[in-house]
MOPAC internal coordinates of N, CA, C and O (Angstrom, degrees):
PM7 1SCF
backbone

  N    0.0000 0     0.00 0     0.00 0    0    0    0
  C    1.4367 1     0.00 0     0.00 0    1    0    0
  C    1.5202 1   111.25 1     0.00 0    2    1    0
  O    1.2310 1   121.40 1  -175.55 1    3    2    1
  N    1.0086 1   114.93 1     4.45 1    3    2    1
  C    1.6220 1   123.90 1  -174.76 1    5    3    2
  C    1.5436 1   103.96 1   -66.64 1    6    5    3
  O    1.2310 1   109.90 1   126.80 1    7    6    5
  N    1.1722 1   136.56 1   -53.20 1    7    6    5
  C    1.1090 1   160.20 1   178.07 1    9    7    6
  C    1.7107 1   117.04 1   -53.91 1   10    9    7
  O    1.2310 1   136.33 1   152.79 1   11   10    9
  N    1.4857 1    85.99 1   -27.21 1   11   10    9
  C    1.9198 1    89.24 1  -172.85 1   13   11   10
  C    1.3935 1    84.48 1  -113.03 1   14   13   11
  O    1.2310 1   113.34 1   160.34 1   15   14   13
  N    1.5969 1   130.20 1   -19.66 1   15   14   13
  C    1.6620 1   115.43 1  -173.94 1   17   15   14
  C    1.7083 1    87.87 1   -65.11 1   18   17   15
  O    1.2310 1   118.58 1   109.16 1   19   18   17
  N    1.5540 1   120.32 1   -70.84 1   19   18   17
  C    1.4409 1   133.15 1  -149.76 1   21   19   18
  C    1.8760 1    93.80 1   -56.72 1   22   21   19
  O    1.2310 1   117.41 1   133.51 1   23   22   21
  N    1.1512 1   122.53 1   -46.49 1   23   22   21
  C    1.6738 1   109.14 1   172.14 1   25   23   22
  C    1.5729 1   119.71 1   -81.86 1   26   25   23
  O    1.2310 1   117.67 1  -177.60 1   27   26   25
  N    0.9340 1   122.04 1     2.40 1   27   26   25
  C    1.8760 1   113.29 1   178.10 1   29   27   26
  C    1.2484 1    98.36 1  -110.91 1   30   29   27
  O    1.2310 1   118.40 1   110.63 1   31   30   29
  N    1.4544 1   120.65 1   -69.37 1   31   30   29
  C    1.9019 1   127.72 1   164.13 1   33   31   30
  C    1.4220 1   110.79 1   -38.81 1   34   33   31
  O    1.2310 1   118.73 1   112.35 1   35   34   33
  N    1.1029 1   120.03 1   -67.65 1   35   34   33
  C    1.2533 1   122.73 1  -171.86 1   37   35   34
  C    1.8162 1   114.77 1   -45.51 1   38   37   35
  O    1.2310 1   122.28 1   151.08 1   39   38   37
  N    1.2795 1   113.23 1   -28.92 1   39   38   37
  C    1.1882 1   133.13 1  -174.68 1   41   39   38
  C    1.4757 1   123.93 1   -82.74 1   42   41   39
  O    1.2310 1   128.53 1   148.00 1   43   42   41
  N    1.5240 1   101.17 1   -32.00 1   43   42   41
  C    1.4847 1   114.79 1   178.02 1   45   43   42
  C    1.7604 1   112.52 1   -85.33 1   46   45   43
  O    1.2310 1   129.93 1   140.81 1   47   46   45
  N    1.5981 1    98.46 1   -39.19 1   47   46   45
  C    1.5612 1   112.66 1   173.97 1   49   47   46
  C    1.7818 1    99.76 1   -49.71 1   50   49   47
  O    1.2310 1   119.74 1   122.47 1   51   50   49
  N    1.7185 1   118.10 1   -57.53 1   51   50   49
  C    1.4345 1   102.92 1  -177.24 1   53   51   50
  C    1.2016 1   140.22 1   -38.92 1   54   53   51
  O    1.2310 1   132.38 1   131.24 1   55   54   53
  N    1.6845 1    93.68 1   -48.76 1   55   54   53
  C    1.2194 1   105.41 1  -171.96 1   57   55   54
  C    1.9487 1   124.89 1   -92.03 1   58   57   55
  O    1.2310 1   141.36 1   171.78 1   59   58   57
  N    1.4704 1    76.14 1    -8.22 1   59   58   57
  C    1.5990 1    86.55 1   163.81 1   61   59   58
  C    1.5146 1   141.38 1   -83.86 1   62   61   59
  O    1.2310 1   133.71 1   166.61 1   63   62   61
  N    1.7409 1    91.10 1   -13.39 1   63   62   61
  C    1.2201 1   112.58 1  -177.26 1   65   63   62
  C    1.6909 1    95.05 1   -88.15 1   66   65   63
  O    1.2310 1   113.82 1   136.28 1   67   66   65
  N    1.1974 1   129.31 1   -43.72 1   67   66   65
  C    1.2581 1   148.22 1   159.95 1   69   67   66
  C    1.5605 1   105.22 1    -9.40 1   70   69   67
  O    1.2310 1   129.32 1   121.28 1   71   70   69
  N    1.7223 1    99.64 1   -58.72 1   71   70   69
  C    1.0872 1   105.74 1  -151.93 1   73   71   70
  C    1.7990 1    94.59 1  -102.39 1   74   73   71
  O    1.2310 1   115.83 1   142.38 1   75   74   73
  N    1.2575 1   125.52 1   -37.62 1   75   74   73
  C    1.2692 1   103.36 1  -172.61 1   77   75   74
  C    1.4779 1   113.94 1  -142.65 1   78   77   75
  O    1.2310 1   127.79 1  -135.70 1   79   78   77
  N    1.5746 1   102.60 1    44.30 1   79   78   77
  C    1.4590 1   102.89 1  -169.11 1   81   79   78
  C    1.1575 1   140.47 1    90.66 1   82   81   79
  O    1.2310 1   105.13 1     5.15 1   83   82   81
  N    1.4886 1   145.13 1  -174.85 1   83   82   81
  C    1.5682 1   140.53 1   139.84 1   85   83   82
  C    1.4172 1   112.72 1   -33.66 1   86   85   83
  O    1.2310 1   120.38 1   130.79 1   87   86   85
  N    1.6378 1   116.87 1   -49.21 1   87   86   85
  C    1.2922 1   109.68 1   172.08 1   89   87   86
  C    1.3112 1   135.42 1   -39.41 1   90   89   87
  O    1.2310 1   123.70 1   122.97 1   91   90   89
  N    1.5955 1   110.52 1   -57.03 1   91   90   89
  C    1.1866 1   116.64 1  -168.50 1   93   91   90
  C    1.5606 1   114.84 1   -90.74 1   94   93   91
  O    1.2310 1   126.98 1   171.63 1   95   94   93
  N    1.9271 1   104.19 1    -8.37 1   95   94   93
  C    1.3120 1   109.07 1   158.30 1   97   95   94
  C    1.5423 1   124.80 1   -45.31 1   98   97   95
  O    1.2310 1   141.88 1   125.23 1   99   98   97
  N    1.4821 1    75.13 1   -54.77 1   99   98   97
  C    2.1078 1    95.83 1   179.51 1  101   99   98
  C    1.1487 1   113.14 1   -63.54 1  102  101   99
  O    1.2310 1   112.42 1   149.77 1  103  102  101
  N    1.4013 1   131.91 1   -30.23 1  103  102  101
  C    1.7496 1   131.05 1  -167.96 1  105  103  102
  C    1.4161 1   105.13 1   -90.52 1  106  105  103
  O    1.2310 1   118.31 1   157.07 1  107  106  105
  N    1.7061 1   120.83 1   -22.93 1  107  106  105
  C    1.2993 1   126.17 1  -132.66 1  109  107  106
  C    2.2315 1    77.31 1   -91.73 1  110  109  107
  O    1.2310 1   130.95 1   119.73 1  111  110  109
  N    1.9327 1    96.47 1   -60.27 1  111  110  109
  C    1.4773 1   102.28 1   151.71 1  113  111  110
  C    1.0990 1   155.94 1     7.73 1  114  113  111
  O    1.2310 1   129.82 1   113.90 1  115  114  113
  N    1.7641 1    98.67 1   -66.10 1  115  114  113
  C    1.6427 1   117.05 1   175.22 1  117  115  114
  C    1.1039 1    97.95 1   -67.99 1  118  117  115
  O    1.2310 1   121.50 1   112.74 1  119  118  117
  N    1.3901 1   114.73 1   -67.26 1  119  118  117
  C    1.5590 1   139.81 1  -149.01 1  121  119  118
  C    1.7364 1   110.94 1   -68.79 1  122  121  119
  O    1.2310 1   115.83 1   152.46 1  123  122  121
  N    1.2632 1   125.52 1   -27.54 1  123  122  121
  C    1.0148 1   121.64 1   135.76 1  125  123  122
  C    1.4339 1   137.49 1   -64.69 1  126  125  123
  O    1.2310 1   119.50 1   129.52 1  127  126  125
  N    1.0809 1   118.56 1   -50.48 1  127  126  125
  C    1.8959 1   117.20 1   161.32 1  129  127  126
  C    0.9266 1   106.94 1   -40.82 1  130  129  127
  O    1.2310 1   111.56 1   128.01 1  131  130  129
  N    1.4618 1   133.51 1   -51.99 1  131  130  129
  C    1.7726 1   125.40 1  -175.14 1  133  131  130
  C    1.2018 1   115.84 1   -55.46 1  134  133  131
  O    1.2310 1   129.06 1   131.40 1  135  134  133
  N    1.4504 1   100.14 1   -48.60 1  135  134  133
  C    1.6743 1   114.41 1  -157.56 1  137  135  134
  C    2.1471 1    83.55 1   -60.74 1  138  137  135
  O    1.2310 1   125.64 1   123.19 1  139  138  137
  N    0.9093 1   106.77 1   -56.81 1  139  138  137
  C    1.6384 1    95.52 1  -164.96 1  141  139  138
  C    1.1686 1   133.76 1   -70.34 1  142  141  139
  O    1.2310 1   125.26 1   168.22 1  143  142  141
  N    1.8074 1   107.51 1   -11.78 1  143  142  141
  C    1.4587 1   120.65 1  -175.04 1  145  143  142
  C    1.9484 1    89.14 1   -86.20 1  146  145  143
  O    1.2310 1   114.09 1   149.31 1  147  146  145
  N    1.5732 1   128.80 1   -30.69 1  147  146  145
  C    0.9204 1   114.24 1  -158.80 1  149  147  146
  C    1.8210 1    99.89 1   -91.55 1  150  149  147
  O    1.2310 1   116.56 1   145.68 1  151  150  149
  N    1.3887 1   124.15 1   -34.32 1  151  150  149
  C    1.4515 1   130.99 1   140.44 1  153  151  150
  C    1.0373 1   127.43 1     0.35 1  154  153  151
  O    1.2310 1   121.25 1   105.92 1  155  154  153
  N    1.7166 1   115.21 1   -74.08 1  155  154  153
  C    1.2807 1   115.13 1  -173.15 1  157  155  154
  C    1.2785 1   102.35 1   -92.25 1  158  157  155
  O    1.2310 1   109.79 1   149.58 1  159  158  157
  N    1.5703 1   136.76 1   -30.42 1  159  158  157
  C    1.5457 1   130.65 1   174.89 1  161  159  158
  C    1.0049 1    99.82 1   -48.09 1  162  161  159
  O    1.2310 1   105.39 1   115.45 1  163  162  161
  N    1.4776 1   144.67 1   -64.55 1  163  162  161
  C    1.5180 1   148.81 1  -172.61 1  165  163  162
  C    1.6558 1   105.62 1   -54.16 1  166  165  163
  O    1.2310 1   116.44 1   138.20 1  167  166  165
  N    1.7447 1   124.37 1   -41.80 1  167  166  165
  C    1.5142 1   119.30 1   179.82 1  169  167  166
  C    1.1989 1   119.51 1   -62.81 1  170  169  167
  O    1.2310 1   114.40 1   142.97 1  171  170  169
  N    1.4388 1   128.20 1   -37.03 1  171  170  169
  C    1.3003 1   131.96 1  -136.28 1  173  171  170
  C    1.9589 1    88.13 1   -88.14 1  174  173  171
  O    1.2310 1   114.08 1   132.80 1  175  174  173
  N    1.1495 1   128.81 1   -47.20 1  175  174  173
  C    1.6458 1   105.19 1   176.86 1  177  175  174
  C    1.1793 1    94.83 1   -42.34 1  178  177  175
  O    1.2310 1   121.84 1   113.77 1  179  178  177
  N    1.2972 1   114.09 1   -66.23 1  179  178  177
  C    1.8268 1   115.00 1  -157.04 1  181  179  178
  C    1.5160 1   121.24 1   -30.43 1  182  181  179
  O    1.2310 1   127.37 1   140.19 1  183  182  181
  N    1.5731 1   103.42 1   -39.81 1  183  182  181
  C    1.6261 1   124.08 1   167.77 1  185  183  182
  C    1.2735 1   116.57 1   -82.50 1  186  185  183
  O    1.2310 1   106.97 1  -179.09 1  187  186  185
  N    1.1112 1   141.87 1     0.91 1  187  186  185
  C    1.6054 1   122.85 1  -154.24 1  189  187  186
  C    1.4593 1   101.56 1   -82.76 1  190  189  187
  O    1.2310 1   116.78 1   179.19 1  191  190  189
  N    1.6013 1   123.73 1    -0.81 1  191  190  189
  C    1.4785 1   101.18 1   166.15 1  193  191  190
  C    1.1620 1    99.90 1   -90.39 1  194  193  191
  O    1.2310 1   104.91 1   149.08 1  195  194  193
  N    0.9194 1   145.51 1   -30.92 1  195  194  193
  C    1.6410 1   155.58 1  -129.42 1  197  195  194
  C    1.4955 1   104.86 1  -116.23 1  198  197  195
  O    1.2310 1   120.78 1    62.05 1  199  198  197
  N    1.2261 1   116.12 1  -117.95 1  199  198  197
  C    1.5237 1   145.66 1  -160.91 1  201  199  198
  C    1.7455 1   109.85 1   -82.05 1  202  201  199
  O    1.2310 1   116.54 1   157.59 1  203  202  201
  N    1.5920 1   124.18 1   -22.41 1  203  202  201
  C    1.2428 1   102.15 1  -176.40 1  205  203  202
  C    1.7506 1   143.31 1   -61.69 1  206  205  203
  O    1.2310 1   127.81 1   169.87 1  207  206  205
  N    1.0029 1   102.58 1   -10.13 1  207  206  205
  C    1.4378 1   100.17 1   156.28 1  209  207  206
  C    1.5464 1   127.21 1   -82.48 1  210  209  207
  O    1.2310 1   129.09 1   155.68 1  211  210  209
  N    1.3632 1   100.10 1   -24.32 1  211  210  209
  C    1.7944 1    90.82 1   174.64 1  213  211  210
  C    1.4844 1   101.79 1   -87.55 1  214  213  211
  O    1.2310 1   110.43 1   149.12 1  215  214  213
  N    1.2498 1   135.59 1   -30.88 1  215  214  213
  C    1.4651 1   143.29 1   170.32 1  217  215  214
  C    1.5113 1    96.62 1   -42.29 1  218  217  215
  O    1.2310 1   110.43 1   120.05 1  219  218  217
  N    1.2981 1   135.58 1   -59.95 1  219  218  217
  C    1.3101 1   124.46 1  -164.31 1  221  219  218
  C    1.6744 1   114.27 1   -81.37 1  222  221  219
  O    1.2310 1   122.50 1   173.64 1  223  222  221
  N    1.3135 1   112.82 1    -6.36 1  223  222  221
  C    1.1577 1   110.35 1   153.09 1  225  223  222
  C    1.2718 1   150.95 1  -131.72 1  226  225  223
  O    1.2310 1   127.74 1  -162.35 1  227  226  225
  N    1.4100 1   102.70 1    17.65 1  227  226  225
  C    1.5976 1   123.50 1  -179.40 1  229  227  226
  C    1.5741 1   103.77 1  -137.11 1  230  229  227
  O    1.2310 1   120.32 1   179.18 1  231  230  229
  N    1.6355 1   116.99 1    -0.82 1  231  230  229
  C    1.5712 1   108.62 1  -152.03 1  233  231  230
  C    1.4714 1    93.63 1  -107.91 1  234  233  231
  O    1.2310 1   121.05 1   -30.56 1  235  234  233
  N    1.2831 1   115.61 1   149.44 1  235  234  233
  C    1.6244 1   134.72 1   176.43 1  237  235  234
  C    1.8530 1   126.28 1  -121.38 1  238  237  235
  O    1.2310 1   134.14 1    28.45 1  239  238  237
  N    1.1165 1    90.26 1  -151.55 1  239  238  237
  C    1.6894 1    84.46 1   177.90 1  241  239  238
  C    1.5933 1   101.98 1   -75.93 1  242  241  239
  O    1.2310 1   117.42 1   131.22 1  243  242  241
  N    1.2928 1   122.52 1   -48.78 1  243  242  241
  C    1.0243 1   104.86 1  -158.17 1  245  243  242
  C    1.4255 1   122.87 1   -86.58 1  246  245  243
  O    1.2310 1   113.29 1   175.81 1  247  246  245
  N    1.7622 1   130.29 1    -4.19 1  247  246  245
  C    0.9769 1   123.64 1   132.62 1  249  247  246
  C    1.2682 1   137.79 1   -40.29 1  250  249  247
  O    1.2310 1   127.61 1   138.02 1  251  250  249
  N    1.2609 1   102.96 1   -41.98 1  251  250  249
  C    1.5644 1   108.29 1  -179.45 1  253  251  250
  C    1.3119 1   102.59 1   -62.72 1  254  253  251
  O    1.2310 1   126.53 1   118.86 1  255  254  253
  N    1.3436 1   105.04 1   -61.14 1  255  254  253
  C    1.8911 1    86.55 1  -164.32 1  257  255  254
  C    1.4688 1   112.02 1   -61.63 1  258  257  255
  O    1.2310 1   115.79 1   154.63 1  259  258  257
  N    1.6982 1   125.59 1   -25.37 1  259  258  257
  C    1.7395 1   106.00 1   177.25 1  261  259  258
  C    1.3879 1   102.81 1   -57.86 1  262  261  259
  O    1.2310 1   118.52 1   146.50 1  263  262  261
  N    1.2184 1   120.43 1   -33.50 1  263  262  261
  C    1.8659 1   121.88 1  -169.30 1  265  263  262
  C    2.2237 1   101.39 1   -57.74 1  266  265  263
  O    1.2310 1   118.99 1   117.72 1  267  266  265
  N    1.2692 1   119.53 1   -62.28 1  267  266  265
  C    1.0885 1   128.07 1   144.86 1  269  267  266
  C    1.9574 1   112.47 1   -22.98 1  270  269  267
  O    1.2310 1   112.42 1   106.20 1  271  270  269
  N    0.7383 1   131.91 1   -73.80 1  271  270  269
  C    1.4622 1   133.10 1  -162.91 1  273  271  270
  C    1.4306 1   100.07 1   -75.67 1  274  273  271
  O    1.2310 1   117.34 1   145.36 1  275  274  273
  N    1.6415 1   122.67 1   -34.64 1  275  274  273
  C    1.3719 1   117.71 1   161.43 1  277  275  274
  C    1.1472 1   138.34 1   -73.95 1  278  277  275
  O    1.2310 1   116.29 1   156.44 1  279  278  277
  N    1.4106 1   124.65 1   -23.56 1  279  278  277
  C    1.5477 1   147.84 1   129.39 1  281  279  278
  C    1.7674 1   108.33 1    -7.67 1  282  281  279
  O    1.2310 1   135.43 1   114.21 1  283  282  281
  N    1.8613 1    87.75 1   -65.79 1  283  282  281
  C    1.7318 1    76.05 1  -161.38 1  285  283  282
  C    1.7156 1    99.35 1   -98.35 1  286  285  283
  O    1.2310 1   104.45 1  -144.62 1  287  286  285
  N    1.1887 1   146.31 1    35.38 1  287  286  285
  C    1.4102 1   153.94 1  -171.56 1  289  287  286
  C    1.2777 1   104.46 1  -120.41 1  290  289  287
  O    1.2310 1   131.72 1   133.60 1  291  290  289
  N    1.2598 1    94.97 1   -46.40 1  291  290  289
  C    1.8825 1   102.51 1  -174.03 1  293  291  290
  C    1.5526 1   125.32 1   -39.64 1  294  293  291
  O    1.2310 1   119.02 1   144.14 1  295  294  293
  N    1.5520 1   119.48 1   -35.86 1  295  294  293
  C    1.3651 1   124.26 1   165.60 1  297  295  294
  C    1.2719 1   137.39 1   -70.09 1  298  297  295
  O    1.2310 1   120.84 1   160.13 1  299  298  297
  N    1.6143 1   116.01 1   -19.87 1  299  298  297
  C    0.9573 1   135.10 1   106.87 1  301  299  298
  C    1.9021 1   121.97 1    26.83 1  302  301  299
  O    1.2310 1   132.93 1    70.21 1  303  302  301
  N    1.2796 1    92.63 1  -109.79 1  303  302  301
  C    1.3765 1   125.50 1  -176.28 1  305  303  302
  C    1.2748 1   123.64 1   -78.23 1  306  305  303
  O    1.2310 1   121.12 1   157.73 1  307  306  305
  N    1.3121 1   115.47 1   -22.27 1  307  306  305
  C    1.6863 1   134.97 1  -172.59 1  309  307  306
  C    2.1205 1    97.88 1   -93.21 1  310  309  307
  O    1.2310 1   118.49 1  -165.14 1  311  310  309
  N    1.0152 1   120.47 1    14.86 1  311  310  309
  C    1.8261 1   120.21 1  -153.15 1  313  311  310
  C    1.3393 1   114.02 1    25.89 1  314  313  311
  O    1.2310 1   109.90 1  -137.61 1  315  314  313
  N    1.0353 1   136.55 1    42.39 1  315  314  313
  C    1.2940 1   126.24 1   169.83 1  317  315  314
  C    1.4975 1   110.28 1  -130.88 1  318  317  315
  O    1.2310 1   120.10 1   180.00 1  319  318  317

């Protein structure tokens, strides 16, 4: 996850600092780290046939949420 911390965090810190300083560097930070540690904790059942091992180490927010949006689509498409 090093790789998705330094590009998703790293990304929010810029633009947060952008927007409100060291402060909002620092808040922008947390609040992204959470959002993604709680993301993929919540994805990885969703994956455990599939994707959870690469999820825990290449996967971010925005995997997670297609995993989420595929979750609830899937019945859908599957006839059931």
């Amino acid at each position: 996850m090093t790789i998705t911390c330094f590009f998703e965090i790293g990304t929010a810190a810029i633009i947060a600092n952008g927007q409100g300083g060291l402060r909002g560097a620092i808040a922008g930070s947390a609040v992204a780290g959470v959002a993604m540690i709680l993301l993929v904790g919540l994805s990885v059942p969703i994956l455990s046939g599939t994707a959870a091992d690469w999820i825990l180490i290449f996967g971010g927010n925005d995997f997670s949420l297609w995993s989420f949006i595929g979750d609830l689509i899937a019945p859908i498409f599957s006839g059931g």
